[in-house]
C-alpha positions as CSV (number, residue, x, y, z in Angstrom):
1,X,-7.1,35.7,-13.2
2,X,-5.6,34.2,-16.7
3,X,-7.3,31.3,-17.4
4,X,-5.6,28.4,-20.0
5,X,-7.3,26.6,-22.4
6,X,-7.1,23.2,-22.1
7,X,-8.1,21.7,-25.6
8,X,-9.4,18.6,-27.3
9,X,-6.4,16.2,-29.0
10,X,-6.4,13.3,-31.5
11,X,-3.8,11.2,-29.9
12,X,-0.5,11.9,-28.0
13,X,2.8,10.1,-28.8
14,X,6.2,10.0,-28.1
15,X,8.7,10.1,-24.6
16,X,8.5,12.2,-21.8
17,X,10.7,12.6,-18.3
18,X,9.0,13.9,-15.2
19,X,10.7,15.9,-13.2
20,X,12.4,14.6,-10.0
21,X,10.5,13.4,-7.5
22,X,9.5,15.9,-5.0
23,X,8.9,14.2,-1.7
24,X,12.4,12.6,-2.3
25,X,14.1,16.1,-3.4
26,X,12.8,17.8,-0.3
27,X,14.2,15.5,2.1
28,X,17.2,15.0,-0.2
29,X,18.2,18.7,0.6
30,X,17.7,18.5,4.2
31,X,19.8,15.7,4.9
32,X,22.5,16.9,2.3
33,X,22.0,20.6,4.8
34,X,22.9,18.0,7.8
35,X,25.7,16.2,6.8
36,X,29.2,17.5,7.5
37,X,31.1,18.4,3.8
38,X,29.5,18.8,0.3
39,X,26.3,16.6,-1.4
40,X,25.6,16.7,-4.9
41,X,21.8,16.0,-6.0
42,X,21.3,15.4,-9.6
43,X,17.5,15.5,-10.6
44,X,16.4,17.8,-8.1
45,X,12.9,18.6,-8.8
46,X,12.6,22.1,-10.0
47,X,9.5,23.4,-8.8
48,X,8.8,26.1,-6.6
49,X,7.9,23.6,-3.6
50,X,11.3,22.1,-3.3
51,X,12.8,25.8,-4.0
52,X,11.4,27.3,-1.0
53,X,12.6,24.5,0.9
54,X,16.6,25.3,-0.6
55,X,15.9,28.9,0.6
56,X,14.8,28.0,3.6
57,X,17.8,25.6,4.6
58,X,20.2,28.7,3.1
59,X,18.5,30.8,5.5
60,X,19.9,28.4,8.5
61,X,23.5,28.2,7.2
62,X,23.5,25.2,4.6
63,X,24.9,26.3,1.1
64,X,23.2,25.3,-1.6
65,X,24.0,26.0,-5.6
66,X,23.7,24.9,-8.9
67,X,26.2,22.5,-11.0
68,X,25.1,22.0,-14.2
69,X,22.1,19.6,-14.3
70,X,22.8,18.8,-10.7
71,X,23.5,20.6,-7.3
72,X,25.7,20.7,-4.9
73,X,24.5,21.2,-0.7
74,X,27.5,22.1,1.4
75,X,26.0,20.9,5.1
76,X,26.1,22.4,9.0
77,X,26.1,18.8,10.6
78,X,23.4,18.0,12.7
79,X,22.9,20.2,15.7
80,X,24.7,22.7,13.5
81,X,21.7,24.9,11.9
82,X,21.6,28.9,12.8
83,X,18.8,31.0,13.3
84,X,17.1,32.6,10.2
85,X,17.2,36.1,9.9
86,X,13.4,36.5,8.5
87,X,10.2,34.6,8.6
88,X,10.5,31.1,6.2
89,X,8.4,31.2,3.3
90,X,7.5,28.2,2.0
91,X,5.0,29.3,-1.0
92,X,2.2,27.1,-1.1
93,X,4.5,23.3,0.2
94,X,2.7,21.6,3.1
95,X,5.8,18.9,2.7
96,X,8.4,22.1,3.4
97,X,6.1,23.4,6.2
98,X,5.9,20.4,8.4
99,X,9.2,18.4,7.4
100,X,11.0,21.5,8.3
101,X,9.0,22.5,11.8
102,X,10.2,19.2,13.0
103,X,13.9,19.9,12.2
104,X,14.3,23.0,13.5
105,X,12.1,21.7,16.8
106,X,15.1,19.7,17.5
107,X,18.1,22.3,17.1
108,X,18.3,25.3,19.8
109,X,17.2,27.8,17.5
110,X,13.4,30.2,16.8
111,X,12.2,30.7,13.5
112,X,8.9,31.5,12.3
113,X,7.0,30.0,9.4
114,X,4.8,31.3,6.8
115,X,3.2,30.8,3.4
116,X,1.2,32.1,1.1
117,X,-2.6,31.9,1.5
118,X,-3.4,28.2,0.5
119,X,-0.7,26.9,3.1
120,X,-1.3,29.4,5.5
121,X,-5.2,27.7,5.9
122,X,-3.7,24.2,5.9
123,X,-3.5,22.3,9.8
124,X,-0.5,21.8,11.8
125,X,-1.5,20.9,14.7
126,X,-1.0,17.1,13.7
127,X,2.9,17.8,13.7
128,X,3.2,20.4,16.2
129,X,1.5,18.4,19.1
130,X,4.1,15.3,19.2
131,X,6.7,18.0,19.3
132,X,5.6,19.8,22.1
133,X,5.7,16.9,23.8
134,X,8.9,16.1,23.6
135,X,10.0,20.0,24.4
136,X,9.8,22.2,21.4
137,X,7.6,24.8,21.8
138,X,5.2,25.7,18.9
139,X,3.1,28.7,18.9
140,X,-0.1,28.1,16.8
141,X,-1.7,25.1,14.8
142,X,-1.7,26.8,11.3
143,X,1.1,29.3,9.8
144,X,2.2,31.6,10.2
145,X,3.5,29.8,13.3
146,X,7.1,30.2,15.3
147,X,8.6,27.1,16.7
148,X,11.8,27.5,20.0
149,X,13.7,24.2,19.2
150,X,15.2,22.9,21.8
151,X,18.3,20.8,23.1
152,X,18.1,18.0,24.0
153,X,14.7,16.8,23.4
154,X,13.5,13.8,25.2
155,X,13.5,10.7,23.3
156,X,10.3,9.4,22.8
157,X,7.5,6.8,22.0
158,X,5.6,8.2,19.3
159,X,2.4,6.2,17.9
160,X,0.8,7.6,14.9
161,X,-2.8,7.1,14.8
162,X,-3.2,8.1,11.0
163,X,-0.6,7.3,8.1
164,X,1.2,10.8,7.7
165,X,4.9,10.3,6.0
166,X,5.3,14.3,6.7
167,X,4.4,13.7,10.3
168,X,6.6,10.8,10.5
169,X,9.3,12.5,8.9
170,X,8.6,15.3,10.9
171,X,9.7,13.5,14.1
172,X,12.1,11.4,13.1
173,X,14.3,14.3,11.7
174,X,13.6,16.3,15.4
175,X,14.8,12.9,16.5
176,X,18.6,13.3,14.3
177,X,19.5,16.0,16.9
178,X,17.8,14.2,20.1
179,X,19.9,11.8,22.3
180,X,19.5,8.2,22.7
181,X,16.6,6.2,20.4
182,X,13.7,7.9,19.1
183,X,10.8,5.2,18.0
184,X,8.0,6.1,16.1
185,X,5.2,3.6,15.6
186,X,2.3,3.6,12.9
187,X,-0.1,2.2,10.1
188,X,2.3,2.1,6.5
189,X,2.8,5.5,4.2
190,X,5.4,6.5,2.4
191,X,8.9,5.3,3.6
192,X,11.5,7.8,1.7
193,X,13.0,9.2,4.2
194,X,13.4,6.1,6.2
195,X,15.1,4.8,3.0
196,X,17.7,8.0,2.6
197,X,18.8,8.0,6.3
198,X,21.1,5.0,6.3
199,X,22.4,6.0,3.1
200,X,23.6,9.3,5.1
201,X,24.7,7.3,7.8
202,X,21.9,7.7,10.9
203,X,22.3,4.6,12.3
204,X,18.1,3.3,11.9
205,X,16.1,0.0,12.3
206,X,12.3,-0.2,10.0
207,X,10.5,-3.0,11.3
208,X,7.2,-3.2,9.6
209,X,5.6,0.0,10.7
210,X,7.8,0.3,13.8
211,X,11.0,2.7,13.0
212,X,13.8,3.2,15.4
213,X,16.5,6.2,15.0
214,X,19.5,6.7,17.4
215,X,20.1,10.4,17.5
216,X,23.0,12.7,17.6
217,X,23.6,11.6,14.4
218,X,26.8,12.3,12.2
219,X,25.7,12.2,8.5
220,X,28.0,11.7,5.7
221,X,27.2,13.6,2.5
222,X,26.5,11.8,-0.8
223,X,25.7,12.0,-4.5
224,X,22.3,11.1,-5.0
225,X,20.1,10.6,-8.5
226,X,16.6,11.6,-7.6
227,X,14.1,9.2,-9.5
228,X,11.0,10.8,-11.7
229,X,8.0,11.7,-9.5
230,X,5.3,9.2,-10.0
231,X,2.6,11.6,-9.1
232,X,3.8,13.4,-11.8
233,X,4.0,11.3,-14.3
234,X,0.4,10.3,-13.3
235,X,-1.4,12.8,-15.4
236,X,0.7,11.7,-18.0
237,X,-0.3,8.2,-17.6
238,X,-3.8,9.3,-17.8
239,X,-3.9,11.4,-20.3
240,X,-2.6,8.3,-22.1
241,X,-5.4,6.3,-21.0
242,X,-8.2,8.6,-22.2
243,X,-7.1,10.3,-25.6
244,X,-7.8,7.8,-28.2
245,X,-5.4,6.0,-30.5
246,X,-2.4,7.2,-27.5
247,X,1.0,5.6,-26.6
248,X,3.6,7.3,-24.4
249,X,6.5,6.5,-23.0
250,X,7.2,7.7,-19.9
251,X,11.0,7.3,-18.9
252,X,12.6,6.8,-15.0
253,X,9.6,6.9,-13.0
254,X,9.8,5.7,-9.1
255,X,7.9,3.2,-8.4
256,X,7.8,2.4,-5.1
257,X,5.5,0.4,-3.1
258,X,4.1,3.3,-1.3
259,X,3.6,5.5,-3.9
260,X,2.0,3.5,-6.7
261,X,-1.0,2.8,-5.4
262,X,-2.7,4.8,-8.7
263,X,-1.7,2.8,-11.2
264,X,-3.0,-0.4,-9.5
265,X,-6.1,1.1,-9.5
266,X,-5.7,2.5,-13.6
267,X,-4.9,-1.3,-14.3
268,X,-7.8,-2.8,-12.7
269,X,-9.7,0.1,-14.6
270,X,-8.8,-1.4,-17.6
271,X,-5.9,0.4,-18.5
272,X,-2.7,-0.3,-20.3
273,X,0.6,0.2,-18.4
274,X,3.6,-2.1,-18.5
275,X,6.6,-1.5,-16.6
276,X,9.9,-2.3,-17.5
277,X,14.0,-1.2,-17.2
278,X,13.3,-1.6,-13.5
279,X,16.4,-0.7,-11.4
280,X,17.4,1.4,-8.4
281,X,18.5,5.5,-8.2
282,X,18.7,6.9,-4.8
283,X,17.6,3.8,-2.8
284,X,14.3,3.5,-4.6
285,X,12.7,1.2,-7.1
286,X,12.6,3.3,-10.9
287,X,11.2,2.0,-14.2
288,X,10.1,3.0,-17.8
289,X,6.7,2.9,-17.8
290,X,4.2,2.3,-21.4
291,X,1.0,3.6,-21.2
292,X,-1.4,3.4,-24.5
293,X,-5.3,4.5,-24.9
294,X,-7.6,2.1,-23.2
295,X,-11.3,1.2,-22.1
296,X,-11.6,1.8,-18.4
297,X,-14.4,0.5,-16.3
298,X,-15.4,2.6,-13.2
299,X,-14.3,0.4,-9.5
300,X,-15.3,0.8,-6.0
301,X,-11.5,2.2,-5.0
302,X,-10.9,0.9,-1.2
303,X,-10.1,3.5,1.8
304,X,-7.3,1.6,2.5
305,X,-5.3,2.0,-0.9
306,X,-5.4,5.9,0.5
307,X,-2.2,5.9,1.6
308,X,0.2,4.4,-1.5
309,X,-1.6,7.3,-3.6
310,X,-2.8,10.1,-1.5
311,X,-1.6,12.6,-3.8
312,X,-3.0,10.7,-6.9
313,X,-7.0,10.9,-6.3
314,X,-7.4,14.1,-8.9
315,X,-5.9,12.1,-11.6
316,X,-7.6,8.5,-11.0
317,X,-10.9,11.1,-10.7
318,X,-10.5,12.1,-14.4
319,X,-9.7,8.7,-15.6
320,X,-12.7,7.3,-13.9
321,X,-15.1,10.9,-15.8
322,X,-14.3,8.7,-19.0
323,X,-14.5,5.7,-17.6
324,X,-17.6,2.7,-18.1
325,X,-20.1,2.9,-15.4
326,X,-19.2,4.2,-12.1
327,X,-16.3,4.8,-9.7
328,X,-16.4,5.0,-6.0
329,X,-14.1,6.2,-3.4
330,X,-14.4,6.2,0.1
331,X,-11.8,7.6,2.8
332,X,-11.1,10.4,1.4
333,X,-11.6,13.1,4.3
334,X,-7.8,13.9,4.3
335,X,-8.4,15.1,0.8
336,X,-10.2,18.4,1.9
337,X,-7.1,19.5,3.7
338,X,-4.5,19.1,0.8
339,X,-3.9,22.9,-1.3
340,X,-7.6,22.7,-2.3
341,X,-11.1,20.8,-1.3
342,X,-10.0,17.9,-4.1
343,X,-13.3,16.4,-3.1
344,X,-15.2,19.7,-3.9
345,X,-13.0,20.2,-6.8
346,X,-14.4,17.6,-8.7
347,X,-17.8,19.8,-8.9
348,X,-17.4,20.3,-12.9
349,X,-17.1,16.1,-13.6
350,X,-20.8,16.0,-12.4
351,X,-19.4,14.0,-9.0
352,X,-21.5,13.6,-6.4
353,X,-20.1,13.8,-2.7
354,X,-21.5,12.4,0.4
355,X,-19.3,12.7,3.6
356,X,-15.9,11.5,3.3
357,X,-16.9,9.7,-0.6
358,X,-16.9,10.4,-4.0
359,X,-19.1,8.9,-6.7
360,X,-18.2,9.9,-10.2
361,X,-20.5,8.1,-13.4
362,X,-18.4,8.0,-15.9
363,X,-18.9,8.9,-20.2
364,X,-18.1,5.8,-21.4
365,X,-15.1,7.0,-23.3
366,X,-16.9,9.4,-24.9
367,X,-15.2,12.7,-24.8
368,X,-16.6,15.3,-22.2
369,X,-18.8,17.9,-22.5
370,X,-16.3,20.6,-21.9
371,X,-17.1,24.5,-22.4
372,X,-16.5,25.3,-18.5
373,X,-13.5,27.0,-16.5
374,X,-12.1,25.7,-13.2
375,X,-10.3,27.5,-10.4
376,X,-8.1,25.2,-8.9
377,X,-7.8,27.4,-5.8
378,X,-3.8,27.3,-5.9
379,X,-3.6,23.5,-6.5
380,X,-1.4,22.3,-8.9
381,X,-2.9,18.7,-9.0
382,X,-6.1,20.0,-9.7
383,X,-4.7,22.6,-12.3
384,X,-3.2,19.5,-14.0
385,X,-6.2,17.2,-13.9
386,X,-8.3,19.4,-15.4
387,X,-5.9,20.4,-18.0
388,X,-5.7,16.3,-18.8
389,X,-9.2,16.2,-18.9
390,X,-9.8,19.1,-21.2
391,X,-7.4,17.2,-24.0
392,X,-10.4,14.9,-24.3
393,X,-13.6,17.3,-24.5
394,X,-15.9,18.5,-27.1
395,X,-15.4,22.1,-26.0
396,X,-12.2,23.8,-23.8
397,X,-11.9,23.4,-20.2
398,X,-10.6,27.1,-18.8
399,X,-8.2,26.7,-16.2
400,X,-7.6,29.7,-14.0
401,X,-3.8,30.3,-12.9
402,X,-2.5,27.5,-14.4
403,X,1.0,28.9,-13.5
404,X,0.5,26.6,-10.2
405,X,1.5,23.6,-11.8
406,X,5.2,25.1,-11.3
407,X,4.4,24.0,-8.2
408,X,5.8,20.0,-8.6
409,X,5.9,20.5,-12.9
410,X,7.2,23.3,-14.4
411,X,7.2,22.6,-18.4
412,X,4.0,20.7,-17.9
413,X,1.5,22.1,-20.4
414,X,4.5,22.5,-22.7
415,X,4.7,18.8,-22.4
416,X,1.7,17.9,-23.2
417,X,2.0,20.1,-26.5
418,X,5.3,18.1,-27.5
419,X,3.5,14.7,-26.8
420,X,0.8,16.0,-29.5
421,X,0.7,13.8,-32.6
422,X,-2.7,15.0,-34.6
């Protein structure tokens, strides 16, 4: 497998743009696929995640195509999918896998679901089991799977035990095509879709974690302006933070409550970020975001921060390799289920794991020893971090199959060369 070099940088200046965000661009599409007449998403994030999730909502009627820089979704209605042809593949996207179980469990229609090998090893069973509960029937706890939707489904009571957004989302979009009120219950994650559904129409009350949907839904179409994905633009923060003498600018970046949980942590590190231009796209919080070289100190990072940066743990992990003194983390069992092992993948920073934790002794700011080569096992946030933490090393860091970073970034590593100022 090709490896990339990841190598050693003087500083890195200038502005960058990540791409849309891609929890928001996935359900984007769906609810644009549900609506009766034609959406239009600008800043659609372009990786192969949210693609597979286009094909797939093509494959059940919904018309989706480019329009410029934007695109355009020309939707069924609710109730109004048709049965795919051919198996869905949705590449290596847990997000398209379970958001997309949960709406065709609620529409009178079979289709089977598959992925490639990293998605095909990832559970399901979290999301399948409220479903069958309620009527669908889904065969198997990991793809490839088939899931019999069903009409009506039974309203329900659902109480999530863990924070899941995709399991959340999961039922509530079953719930669009289910009679009467659908309530689902649970500790805090991330709230897009909750935020986008009104905006459509669905007629929905949030209270705290408590979120009630009246179904049999008619959805409105609309032009939306996805913000910049903020676990994106964390490796760019970072890489910030440890290459010396640093300053970037980092332009339209979401910043919601539930999803910046990292760079509370990088600030009470020690590290520079100031947020400003704040306004809204899409329903959602967006600001330019500063980031400039600092000093980190290692913390003891609390389980409960888990959810508002889930995503995030591979790029506060390289901050805290160049950190002062140590950094702990605790909680973090759900990170051996994401694309990779992310606690196991941390290996090659000298971390030391014990049960669900992670214990990393940081250089100091010193640059990193380097001369190694990773394989990030399919995981583009892993391909990512390591490539950030190769730009401050004395010697390359290999990363095998860096192409998976087209994953959520396409353009990534290019970036990086363009933010280059040596």
């Amino acid at each position: 497998m090709a490896r990339a070099l990841s190598k050693p940088r003087l500083m890195l200046r200038g502005t960058a743009t990540p791409p849309g965000d891609k929890s928001i661009s996935h359900r984007a599409l769906i609810l644009g696929a549900l609506a009766v007449g034609r959406s239009r998403i600008e800043g659609l994030n372009p990786g192969s995640d949210v693609a597979a999730t286009a094909a797939a909502l093509r494959a059940m009627g919904a018309r989706i195509e480019p329009d410029g820089a934007a695109w355009t979704v020309d939707g069924v209605g609710v109730g109004g999918l048709l049965q795919p042809a051919a198996p869905l593949d949705l590449g290596n996207s847990g997000t398209a896998a379970r958001l997309l179980i949960g709406l065709v469990a609620g529409h009178p229609i079979r289709a089977s679901f598959t992925g490639d090998a990293s998605l095909n090893g990832r559970p399901m069973e979290r999301v399948a089991a409220p479903l069958r509960r309620i009527g669908a029937r889904v065969d198997g706890d990991r793809l490839p799977l088939a899931v019999a939707g069903a009409y009506p489904l039974v309203p329900a009571r659902h109480r999530l035990e863990i924070p899941s957004a995709q399991v959340k989302s999961a039922l509530l979009l079953a719930a669009l095509n289910t009679p009467g009120m659908t309530i689902v219950e649970g500790p805090p994650s991330r709230d897009h879709l909750e935020r986008m559904l009104p905006m459509f129409g669905a007629e929905i009350a949030v209270d705290g974690g408590r979120i009630a949907l009246r179904g049999e839904a008619e959805l409105r179409p609309r032009r939306l302006s996805i913000p910049g994905d903020a676990s994106a633009a964390a490796f760019l923060a970072v890489a910030a933070l440890v290459v010396p003498a640093s300053e970037i600018r980092i332009e339209g970046v979401g910043v919601n409550p539930t999803r910046i949980g990292l760079y509370d942590m990088l600030r009470a590190m020690g590290g520079d970020i100031a947020f400003s231009n704040r306004r809204e796209l899409c329903g959602e919080p967006v600001a330019d975001m500063v980031v400039r070289h600092s000093a980190l100190t290692g913390v003891e990072v609390p389980p409960e921060i888990a959810p508002r940066m889930i995503d995030d743990y591979p790029a506060l992990f390289i901050a805290a390799a160049f950190a002062r003194g140590t950094t702990r983390a605790r909680g973090l069992a759900e990170l051996r289920l994401k694309e990779s092992d992310r606690i196991a993948a941390m290996a090659p920073l000298g971390a030391s794991a014990e049960g669900d934790g992670l214990t990393i002794a940081g250089s100091g700011g010193a640059p990193l020893a380097g001369g190694f080569a990773v394989d990030p096992q399919l995981d583009h946030r892993v391909a990512m971090a390591f490539a950030v933490a190769g730009l401050r090393a004395k010697e390359p860091i290999g990363v095998a199959g860096m192409a998976c970073a087209d994953t959520s970034f396409p353009g990534f590593c290019a970036l990086l060369d363009a933010l280059r100022a040596e």
